[in-house]
C-alpha positions in Angstrom: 47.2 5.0 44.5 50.5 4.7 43.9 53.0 6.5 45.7 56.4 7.7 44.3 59.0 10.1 45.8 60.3 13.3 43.8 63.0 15.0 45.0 62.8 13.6 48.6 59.5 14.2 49.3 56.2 12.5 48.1 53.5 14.2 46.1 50.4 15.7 47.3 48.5 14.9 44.0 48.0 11.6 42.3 49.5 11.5 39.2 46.8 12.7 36.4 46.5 9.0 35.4 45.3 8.5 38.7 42.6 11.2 39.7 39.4 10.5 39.9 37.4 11.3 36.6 34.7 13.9 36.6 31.6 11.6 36.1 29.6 14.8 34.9 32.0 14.9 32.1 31.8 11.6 31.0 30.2 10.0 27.4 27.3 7.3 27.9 30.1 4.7 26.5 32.4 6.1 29.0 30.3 5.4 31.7 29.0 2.4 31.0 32.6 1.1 30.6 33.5 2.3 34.2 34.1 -0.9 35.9 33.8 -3.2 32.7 36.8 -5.8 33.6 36.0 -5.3 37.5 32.7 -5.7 38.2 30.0 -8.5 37.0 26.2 -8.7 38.5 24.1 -11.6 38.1 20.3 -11.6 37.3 18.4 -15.5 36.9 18.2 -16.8 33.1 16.5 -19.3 31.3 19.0 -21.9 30.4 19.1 -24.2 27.5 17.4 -27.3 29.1 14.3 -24.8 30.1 15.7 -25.0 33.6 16.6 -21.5 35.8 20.2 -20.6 36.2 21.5 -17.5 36.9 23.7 -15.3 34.2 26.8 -13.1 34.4 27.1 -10.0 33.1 30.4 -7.1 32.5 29.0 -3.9 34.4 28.3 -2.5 30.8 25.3 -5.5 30.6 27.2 -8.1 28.1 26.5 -11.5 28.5 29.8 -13.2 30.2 28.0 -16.7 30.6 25.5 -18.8 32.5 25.6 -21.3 34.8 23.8 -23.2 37.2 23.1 -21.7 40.0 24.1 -18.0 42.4 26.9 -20.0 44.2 28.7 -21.1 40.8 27.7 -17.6 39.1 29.9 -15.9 42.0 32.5 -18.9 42.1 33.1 -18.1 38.7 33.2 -14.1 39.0 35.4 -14.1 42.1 37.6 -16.5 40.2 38.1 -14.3 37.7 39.3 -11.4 39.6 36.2 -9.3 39.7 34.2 -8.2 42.0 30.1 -9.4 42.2 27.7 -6.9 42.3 24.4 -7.3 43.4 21.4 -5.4 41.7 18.4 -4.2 43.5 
């Protein structure tokens, strides 16, 4: 959260940009975008060759890519600034 000073004293509340939103209240698009350009997971595919890699997906489940192997698949998240999610 940010944190900005009005009048010579800092706000309580986050700015309503900044709250939390009410996840009850959400659309099923708006939820499944929650964490879209943050978050990827990885699950094992088949690759092109017929071998087993391992695919990226956005937290919404589009395809992002697939490589070779878990190490590469998280290489490759990390690297782009997101965070890897692992699915249970």
């Amino acid at each position: 959260m940010k944190s900005s000073i009005y009048n010579g004293s800092a706000p309580v509340m986050p700015h309503a940009a900044e709250r939390p939103a009410k996840v009850r209240q959400l659309s099923e698009s708006q939820f499944r975008s929650l964490g879209l350009r943050e978050v990827a997971y990885t699950r094992p595919a088949l690759m092109e060759d017929d071998e087993i890699g391992c695919a990226i997906y956005a937290a919404d489940g589009s395809l992002l890519a697939v490589v070779e192997d878990i190490e590469t698949a998280w290489g490759a998240i990390v690297q782009n600034d997101m965070i890897p999610a692992s699915l249970q």
